[in-house]
C-alpha positions, 0 to 999 in steps of 0.5 A: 678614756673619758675624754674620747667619750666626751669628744664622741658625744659633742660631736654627736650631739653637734650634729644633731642640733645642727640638723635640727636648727640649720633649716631654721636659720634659712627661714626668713624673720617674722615681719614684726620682729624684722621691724623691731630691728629695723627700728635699732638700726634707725636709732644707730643711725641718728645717735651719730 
């Protein structure tokens, strides 16, 4: 019985996150933090 309480729980708590941070995930990234980014990408690309 535990393991249908627990799988009740995950699947609640997966919905609740997911209502919680998916409209987050649609926000565009901060201009510093893009170019933070932007700056890794440059470094992979003349490492090679």
């Amino acid at each position: 019985m535990k393991k249908s309480e627990d799988a009740a729980f995950d699947r609640w708590l997966n919905r609740q996150l997911h209502k919680v941070y998916d409209p987050v995930l649609g926000e565009p990234l901060p201009a510093d933090i893009q170019s933070l980014l932007d700056q890794f990408d440059d470094k992979d690309t003349t490492d090679e």
